[in-house]
DRENBADREN-932105 format. One record per residue (C-alpha): x, y, z; residue in three letters. Coordinates in steps of 0.5 Angstrom, whole numbers, plus 2048, in hexadecimal, padded with zeros to 3 digits. Layout:
BEGIN
XYZAla;...
END
This chain:
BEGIN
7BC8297F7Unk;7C082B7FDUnk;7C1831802Unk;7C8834800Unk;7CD837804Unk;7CC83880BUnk;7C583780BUnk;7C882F80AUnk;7C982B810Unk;7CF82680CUnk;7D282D809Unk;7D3830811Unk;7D6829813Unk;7DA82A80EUnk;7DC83280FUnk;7DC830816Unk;7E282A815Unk;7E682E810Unk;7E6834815Unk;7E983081AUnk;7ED82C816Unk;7F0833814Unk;7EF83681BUnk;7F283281FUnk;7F983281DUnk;7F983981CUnk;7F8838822Unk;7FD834825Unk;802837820Unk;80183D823Unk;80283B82AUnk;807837827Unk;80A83D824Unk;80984182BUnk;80D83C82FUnk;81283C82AUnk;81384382BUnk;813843832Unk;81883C832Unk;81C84182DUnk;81C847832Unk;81E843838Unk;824840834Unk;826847831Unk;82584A838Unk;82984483BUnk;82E844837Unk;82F84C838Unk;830849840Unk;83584483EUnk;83984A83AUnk;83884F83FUnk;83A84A845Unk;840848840Unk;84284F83FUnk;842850848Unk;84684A849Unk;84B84C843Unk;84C853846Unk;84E85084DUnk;85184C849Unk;856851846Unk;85785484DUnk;85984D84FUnk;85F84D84AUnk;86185384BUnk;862850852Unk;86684B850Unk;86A84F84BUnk;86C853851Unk;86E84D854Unk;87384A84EUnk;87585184DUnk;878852854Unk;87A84B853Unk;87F84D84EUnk;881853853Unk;889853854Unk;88885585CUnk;88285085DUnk;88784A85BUnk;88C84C85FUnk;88884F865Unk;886846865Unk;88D844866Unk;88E84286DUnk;89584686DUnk;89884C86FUnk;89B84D868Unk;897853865Unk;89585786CUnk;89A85B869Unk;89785D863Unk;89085F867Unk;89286686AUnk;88C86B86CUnk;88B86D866Unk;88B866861Unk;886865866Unk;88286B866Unk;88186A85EUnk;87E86285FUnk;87A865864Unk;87886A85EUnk;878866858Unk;87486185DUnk;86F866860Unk;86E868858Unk;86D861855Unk;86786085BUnk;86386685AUnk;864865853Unk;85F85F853Unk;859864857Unk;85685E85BUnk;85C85D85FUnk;85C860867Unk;86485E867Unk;86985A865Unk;86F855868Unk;875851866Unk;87684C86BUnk;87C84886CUnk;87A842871Unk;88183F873Unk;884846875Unk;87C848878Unk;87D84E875Unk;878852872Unk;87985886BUnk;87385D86BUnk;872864869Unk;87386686FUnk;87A862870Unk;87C85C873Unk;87A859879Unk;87A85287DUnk;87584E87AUnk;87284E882Unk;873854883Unk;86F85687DUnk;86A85287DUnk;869854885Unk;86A85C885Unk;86985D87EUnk;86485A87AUnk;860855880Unk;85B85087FUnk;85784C883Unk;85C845885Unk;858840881Unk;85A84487AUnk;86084687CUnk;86283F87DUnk;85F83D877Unk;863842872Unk;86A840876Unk;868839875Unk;86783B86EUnk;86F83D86DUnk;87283786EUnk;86E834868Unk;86E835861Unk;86883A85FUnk;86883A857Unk;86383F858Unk;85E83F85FUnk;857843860Unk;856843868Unk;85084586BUnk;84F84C86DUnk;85084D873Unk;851854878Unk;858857879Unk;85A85D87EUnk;85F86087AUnk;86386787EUnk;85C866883Unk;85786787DUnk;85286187BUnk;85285F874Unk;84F858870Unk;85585586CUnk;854850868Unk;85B84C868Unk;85E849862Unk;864845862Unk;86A84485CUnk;87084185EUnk;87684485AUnk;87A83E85AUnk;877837857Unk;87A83385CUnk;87682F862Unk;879833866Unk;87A83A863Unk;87E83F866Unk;87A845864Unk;872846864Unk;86F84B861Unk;86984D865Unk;863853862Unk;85E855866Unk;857857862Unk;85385C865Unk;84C85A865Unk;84A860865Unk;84F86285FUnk;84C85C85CUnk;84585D85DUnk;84686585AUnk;849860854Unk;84485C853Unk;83E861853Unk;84386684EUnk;84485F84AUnk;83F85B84AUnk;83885A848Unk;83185D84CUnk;82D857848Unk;82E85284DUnk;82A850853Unk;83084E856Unk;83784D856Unk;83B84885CUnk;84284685AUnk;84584185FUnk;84C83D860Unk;84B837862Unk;844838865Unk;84683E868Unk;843844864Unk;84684A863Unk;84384F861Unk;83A850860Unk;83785485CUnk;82F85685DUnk;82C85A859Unk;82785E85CUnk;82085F85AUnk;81D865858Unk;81886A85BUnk;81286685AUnk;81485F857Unk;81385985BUnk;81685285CUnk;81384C858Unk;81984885AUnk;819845852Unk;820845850Unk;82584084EUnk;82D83F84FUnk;83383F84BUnk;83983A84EUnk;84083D84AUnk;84683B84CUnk;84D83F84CUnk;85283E846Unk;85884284BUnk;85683E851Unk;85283A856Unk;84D83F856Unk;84583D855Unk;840842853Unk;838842854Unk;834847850Unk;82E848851Unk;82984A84CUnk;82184C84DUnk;81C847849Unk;81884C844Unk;810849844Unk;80E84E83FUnk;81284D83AUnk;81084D833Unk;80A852835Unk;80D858831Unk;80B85382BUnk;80485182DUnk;80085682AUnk;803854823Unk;80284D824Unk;7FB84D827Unk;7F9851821Unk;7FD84C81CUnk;7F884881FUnk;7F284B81EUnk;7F484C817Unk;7F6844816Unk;7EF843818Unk;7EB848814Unk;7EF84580EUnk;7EE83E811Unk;7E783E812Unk;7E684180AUnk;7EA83C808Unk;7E583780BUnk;7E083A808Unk;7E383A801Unk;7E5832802Unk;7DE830805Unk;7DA8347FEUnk;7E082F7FAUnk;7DF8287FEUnk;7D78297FEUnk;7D782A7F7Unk;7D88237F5Unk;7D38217FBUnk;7CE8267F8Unk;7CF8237F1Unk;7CF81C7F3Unk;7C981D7F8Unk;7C68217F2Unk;7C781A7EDUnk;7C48167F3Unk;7BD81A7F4Unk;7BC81A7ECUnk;7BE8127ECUnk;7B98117F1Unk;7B380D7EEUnk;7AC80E7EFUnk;7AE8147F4Unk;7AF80F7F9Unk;7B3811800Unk;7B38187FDUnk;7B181A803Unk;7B6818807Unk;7BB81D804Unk;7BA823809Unk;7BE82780CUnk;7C4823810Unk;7C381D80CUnk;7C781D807Unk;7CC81880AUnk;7C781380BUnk;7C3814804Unk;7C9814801Unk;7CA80D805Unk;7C480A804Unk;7C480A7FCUnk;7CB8087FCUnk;7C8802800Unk;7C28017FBUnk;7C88017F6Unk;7CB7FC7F9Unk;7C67F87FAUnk;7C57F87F2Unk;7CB7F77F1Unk;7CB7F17F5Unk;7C57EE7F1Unk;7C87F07EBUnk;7CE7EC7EDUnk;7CB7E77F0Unk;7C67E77E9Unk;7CC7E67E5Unk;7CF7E17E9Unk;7C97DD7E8Unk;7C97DF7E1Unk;7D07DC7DFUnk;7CF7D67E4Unk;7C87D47E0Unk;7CD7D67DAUnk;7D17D17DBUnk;7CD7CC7DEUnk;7CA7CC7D7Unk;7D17CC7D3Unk;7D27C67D7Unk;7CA7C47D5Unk;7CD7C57CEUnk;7D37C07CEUnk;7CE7BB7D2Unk;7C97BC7CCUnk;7CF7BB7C7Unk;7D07C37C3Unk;7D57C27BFUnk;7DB7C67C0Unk;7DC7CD7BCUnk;7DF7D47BDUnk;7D97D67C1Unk;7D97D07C5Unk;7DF7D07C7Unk;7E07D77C8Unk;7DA7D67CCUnk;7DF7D17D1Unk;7E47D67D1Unk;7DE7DB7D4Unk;7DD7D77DAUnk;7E37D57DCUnk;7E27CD7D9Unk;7E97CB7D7Unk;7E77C57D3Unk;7EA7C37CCUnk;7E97BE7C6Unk;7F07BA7C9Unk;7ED7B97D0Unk;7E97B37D3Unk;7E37B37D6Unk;7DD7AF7D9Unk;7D67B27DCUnk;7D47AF7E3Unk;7CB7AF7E5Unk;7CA7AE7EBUnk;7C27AE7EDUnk;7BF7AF7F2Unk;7B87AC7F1Unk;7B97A77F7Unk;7B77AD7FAUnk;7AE7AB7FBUnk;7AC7B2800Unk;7AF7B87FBUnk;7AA7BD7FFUnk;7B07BE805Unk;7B37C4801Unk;7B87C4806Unk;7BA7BE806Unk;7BB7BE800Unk;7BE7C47FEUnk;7C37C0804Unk;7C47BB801Unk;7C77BE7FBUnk;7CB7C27FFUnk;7CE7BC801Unk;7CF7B87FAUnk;7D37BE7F8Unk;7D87BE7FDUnk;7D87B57FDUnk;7D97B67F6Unk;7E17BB7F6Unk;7E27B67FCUnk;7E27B07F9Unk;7E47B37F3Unk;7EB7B77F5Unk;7EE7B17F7Unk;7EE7AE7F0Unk;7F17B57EDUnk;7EC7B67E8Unk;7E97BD7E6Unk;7E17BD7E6Unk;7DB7C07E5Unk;7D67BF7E9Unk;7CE7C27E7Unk;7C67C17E6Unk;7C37BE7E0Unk;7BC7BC7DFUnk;7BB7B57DEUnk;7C07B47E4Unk;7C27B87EBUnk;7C87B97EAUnk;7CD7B87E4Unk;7D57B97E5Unk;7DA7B97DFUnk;7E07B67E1Unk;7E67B87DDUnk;7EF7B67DDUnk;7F47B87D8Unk;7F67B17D7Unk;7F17AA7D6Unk;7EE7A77DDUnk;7E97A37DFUnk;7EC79C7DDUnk;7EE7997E3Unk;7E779A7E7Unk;7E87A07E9Unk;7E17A47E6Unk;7DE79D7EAUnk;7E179F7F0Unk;7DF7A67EFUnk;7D87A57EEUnk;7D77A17F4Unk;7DB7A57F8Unk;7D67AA7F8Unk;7D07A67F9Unk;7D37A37FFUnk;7D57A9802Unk;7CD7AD800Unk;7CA7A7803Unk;7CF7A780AUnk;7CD7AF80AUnk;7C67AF807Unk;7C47A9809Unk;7C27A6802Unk;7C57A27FCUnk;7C57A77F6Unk;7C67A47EFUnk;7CD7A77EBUnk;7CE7A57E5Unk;7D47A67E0Unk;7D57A67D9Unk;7DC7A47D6Unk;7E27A87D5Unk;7E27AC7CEUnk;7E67B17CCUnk;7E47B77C9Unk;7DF7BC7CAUnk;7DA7B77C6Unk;7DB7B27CAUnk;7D97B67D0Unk;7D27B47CDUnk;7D47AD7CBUnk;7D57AC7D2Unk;7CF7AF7D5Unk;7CB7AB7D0Unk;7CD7A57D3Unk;7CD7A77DAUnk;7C57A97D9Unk;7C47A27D5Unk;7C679F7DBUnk;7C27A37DFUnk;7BC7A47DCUnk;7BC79C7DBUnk;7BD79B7E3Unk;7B77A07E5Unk;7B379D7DFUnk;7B37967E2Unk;7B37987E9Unk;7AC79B7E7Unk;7A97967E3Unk;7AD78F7E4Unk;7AC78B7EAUnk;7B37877EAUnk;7B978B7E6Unk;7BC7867E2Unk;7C27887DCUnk;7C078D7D8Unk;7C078A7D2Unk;7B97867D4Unk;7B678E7D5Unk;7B37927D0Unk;7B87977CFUnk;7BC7907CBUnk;7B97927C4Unk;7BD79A7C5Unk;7C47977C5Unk;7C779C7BFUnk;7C87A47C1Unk;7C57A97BEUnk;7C47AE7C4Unk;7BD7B37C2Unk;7C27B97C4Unk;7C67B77BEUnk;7C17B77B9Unk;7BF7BE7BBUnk;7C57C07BAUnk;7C67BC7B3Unk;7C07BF7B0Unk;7C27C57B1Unk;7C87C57AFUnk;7C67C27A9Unk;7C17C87A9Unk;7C77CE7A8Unk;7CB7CA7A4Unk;7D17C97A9Unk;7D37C37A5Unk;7DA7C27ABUnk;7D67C27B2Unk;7D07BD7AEUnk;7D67B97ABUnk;7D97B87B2Unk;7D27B67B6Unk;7D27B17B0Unk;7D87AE7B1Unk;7D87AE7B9Unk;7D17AA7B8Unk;7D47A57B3Unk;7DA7A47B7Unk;7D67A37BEUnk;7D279F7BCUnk;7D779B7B7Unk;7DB79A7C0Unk;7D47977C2Unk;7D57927BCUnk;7CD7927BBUnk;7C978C7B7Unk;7C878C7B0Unk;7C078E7B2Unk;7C27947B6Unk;7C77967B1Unk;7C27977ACUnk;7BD79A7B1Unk;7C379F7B3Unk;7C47A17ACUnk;7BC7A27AAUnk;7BB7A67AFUnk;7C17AB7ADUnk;7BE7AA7A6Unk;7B87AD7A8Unk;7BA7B27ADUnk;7BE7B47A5Unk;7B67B47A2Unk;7B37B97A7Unk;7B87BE7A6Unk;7B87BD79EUnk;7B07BE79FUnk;7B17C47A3Unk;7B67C779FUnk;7B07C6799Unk;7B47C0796Unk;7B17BA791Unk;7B37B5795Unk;7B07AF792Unk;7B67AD78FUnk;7BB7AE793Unk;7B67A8798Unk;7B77A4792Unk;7BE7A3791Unk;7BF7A1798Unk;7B979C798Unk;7BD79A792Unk;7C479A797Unk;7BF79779CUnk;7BD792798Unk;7C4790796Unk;7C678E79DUnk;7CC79279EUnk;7CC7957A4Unk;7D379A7A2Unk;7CF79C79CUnk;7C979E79FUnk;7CE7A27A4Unk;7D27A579DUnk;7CB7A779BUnk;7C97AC7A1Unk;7D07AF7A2Unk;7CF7B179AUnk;7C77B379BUnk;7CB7B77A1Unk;7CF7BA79DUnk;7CA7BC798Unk;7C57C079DUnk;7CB7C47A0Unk;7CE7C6798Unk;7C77C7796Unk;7C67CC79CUnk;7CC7CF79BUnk;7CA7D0794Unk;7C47D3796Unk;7C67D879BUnk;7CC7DB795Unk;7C97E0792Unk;7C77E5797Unk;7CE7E379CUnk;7D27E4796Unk;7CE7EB795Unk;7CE7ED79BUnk;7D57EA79CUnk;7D97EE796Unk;7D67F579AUnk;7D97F37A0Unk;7E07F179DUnk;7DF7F8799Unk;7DD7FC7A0Unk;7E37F87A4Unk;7E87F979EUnk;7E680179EUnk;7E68027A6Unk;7EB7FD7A9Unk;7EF8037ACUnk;7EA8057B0Unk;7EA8047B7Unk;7E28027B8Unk;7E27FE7B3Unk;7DE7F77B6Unk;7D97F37B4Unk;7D57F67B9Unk;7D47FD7B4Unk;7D47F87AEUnk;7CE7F47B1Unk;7CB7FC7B2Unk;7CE7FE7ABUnk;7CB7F97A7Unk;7C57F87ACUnk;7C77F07AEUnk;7C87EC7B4Unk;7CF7EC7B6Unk;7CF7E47B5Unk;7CD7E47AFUnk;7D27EA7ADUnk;7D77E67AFUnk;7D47E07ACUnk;7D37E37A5Unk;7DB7E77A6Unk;7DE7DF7A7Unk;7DA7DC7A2Unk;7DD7E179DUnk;7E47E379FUnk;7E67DC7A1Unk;7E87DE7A9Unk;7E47E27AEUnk;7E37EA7AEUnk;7E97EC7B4Unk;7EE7E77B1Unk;7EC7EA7A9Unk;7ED7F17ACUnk;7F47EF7B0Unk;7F67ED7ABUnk;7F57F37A6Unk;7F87F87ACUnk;7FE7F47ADUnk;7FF7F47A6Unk;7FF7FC7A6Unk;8027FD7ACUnk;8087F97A9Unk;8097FD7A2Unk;8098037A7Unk;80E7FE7ACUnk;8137FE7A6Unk;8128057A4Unk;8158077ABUnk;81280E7AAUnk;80D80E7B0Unk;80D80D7B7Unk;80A8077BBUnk;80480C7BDUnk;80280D7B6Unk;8028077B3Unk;7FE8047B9Unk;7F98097B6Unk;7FA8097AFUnk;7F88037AFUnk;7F28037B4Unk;7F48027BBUnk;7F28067C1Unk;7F88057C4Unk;7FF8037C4Unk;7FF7FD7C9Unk;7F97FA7C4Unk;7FD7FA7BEUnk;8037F77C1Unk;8007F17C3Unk;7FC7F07BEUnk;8037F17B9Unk;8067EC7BEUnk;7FF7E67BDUnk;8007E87B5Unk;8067E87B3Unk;8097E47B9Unk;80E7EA7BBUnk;80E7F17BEUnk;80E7F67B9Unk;8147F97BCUnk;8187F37BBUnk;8157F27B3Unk;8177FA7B2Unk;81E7F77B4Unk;81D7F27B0Unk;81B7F57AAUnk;
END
């Protein structure tokens, strides 16, 4: 037998193909896995940027309120309200000292903000200018007090006469009491008109804002650009460490300003080793998954090699006469295994082909059983059913020969074998156009017979005539000769298949005769076959003797009748009638002599009817010595049947519920042939061994039925089924409704 384990080349293709099945995806899901951690971590870091950048841009945010809170508060002041006015009716009201406490309460609210270098309150149509320091002419303040270059001092005069919500402007350097400074100016105009009459002007210290954001801000980012209008206003880079080197990896978060027009650009840097704090847990997760991996292989490959193993061990013990037992070696189990799946192939086809062949001879010899003239029973027409052959005693048929004996060279095999082809396909040719059913098959005195069947009479009206020469025509224009096709008359029932063929063969048989051995053909009344014109075919007369024989008094009684009324149809001459009889009467003496019978008496009364002239007399006599062979056949065989018949009631009566009850383990019980049990079983029961036991079971199962006392399931089996599908159908066959409805009913 085999090598086993890993010394077995199939068994390491099949540990090989389990641990890559396994392997890989552990595999692909670690990686899978690792990248997912890394996408993981990529998302948590971003989002912790995002959440960083957003807190950046609110606590600018919030100081850019406070900015404008700063601006309604004074928007609301008494003395910003009336220092607008464009009269001179509150000059009053700002001595000295009112104007020293808004100068205060103004240089209190700036520095109060942090960020702010300074802060003024201008009045545009008075050109007048409120800071910490007092109040200036707007030229003069913006020329000896805080100076810009003339581009942006333009750009912030120009910018009172407009309302300005609130507006960032680009930082720009001012000289303020001679030292420089960078401010970044922001614009609110106090009055919401188009042209307010105070502008309230703050000046951010980028340094303040600077020493802001370093205090307030975050050291993550890369960098930090806020810009207004595409002018930045204030960077942040953040410095490398001793040591570290710029990869220039990093990614840019874009925010904008909910208080303003500010745009913020946040800067962070790309991390390319993240998910490396989790990679000796992931590589060892991995290397754990493959150890299992590769046992679990190894586990499936012992279970899927185990039934390979067994079937190569059915298949090598199978091998008969130790042939190909050498190829088994190592590695080649597959092909073993293929080659004798191929020779049971190979078998099997034969097998098949044999029992084609089988049930085609079988049903060619049924179709030779009605040719000849079987007379039908229940094994004969069980055998039609068998086979597929529809046939029935209300049908109409008529059997066609056709010979091929024009044929005078049968040494080509091949043409032959052609030919027939041929005359097959001719024959459902020109049959399909009338709508008949036929059967097209071999017969011994002819090459080929067809039996030609229709629900309803046909043939009156020529058609069988053109048919046959239908046919003949076509063979002849195809093979290049005239066959001869002969057809009997249309008959109905099974019997009159024969009555046909008869005809057809007499028809037959006399053309080849006279082909033979007459020069000139004349009609068929100056041949020698004008002495046989009655029908008593010798296919009837073996069956008519044997049936004689067992005593099967029906079946003889019907081969009487069908000869008398055949030959009753050929109204025959008063000579061959009596002929006719005589040789019945004789076929009687035989039968009577094998049986061990006297027969001289029974020759003398019918020399004595013979002798009487009455031919109908003479036909009484041998339906009346038939009578009397089948009665003293029967009577003969009753003694031992009723014997055996009385232990076969008993044993049945006795076992009826037993679900392996059969004629099969009677026959073996009683040491019988199956026939002749069920022989005996109807002759003494009146019906046949399955009708008797289904009635039996059905009359008990019933009785329980009405009791109500059991299941469906226990009854099938009480009474001798096996299942409870078998029993309702077979309830159903024998009483004509189910048994669910019946217990309805009862």
């Amino acid at each position: 037998m085999r090598n086993r384990g890993f010394r077995s080349g199939t068994f390491r293709n099949i540990f090989w193909s389990y641990t890559a099945i396994l392997i890989i995806p552990i595999i692909v899901f670690s990686v899978l896995n690792g990248q997912r951690s890394i996408q993981e971590e990529k998302q948590r870091l971003h989002e912790k940027h995002a959440s960083d950048a957003k807190r950046i841009a609110d606590i600018v945010d919030v100081k850019l309120n406070e900015l404008k809170n700063l601006g309604k508060v004074l928007s609301g002041e008494s003395w910003v309200k009336k220092l607008m006015q464009n009269t001179n009716v509150y000059d009053d009201e700002f001595d000295l000292l009112k104007m020293l406490e808004i100068r205060n309460s103004l240089e209190n609210d700036v520095n109060s903000l942090g960020i702010l270098s300074f802060g003024t309150v201008i009045f545009p149509e008075k050109q007048q200018v409120l800071s910490s320091w007092g109040s200036h002419n707007e030229n003069e303040f913006f020329s000896s007090i805080a100076v810009f270059d003339e581009d942006m001092k333009r750009m912030i005069q120009s910018s009172f006469s407009e309302q300005q919500y609130f507006k960032i402007m680009p930082p720009a350097t001012v000289k303020l009491w001679g030292s420089n400074k960078r401010v970044i100016p922001v614009l609110q105009s106090l009055e919401v008109v188009n042209h307010p009459r105070a502008v309230l002007v703050l000046f951010v210290d980028s340094a303040y804002f600077s020493d802001y954001m370093r205090r307030f801000g975050s050291v993550e980012p890369k960098d930090i650009l806020i810009s207004t209008n595409g002018s930045p206003i204030y960077k942040q880079t953040q410095k490398l460490r001793d040591g570290q080197h710029e990869d220039g990896r990093s990614y840019k978060l874009v925010l904008h300003s909910q208080a303003s027009d500010l745009e913020f650009k946040i800067s962070y840097d790309e991390k390319s080793l993240i998910g490396i704090s989790n990679l000796f847990t992931s590589l060892l997760a991995i290397l754990i998954s493959i150890a299992v991996g590769t046992c679990s292989a190894f586990l499936l490959a012992k279970v899927s090699y185990r039934p390979l193993g067994a079937l190569l061990k059915k298949l090598y013990g199978a091998e008969r006469y130790g042939e190909n037992k050498s190829s088994l070696t190592k590695g080649s189990e597959y092909h073993y295994i293929e080659k004798s799946f191929d020779r049971l192939l190979h078998e099997n086809r034969n097998l098949q082909q044999s029992m084609r062949d089988y049930e085609s001879a079988a049903k060619s010899n049924q179709f030779l059983r009605l040719l000849k003239g079987y007379f039908t029973d229940d094994q004969q027409m069980n055998g039609l059913k068998k086979f597929g052959i529809g046939y029935t005693e209300e049908m109409y048929y008529c059997t066609m020969l056709i010979s091929l004996n024009a044929i005078r060279d049968f040494s080509d095999f091949e043409t032959i074998r052609k030919i027939e082809m041929m005359t097959i396909v001719i024959a459902e040719k020109v049959i399909s156009r009338y709508r008949l059913d036929y059967e097209l098959f071999e017969v011994t005195n002819a090459d080929k017979a067809m039996i030609m069947s229709s629900d309803i009479p046909f043939g009156n009206d020529g058609l069988l005539e053109q048919i046959a020469s239908g046919i003949a025509e076509e063979i002849e224009r195809t093979c290049g000769f005239h066959p001869d096709v002969f057809c009997g008359p249309v008959e109905k029932g099974l019997v009159g298949i024969s009555k046909s063929y008869y005809a057809a063969n007499e028809s037959l048989q006399y053309t080849l005769f006279a082909r033979e051995h007459l020069q000139i053909v004349h009609v068929r009344e100056e041949s020698s076959y004008a002495g046989v014109d009655y029908y008593y075919p010798t296919d009837w007369e073996v069956q008519l003797i044997n049936n004689l024989k067992i005593g099967n008094l029906d079946t003889s009684m019907q081969i009487l009748h069908e000869i008398s009324a055949e030959n009753g149809k050929r109204q025959l001459p008063e000579a061959s009638s009596v002929k006719l009889v005589t040789l019945l009467m004789e076929t009687m003496l035989r039968v009577l002599h094998e049986l061990n019978h006297d027969t001289s008496l029974y020759a003398k009364q019918f020399e004595a009817r013979s002798g009487a002239g009455s031919t109908e007399e003479m036909w009484s006599y041998v339906f009346e010595v038939g009578t009397l062979i089948c009665e003293r056949s029967r009577y003969s065989n009753t003694s031992s049947a009723v014997a055996i018949g009385g232990q076969l009631l008993v044993y049945v009566n006795e076992n009826y519920t037993s679900a392996d009850i059969s004629l099969k383990q009677l026959a073996e019980l009683f040491k019988m042939s199956m026939s002749s049990v069920s022989k005996i079983f109807k002759e003494v029961s009146g019906i046949n061994f399955y009708d008797y036991v289904c009635r039996l079971r059905m009359e008990m199962a019933k009785e329980l039925l009405r009791e109500k006392k059991c299941g469906m399931d226990d009854i099938a089996r009480q009474v001798g089924y096996h299942n409870l599908y078998s029993f309702k159908r077979a309830f159903t066959r024998y009483e004509g409704i189910k048994p669910d409805k019946y217990v309805d009913l009862a």
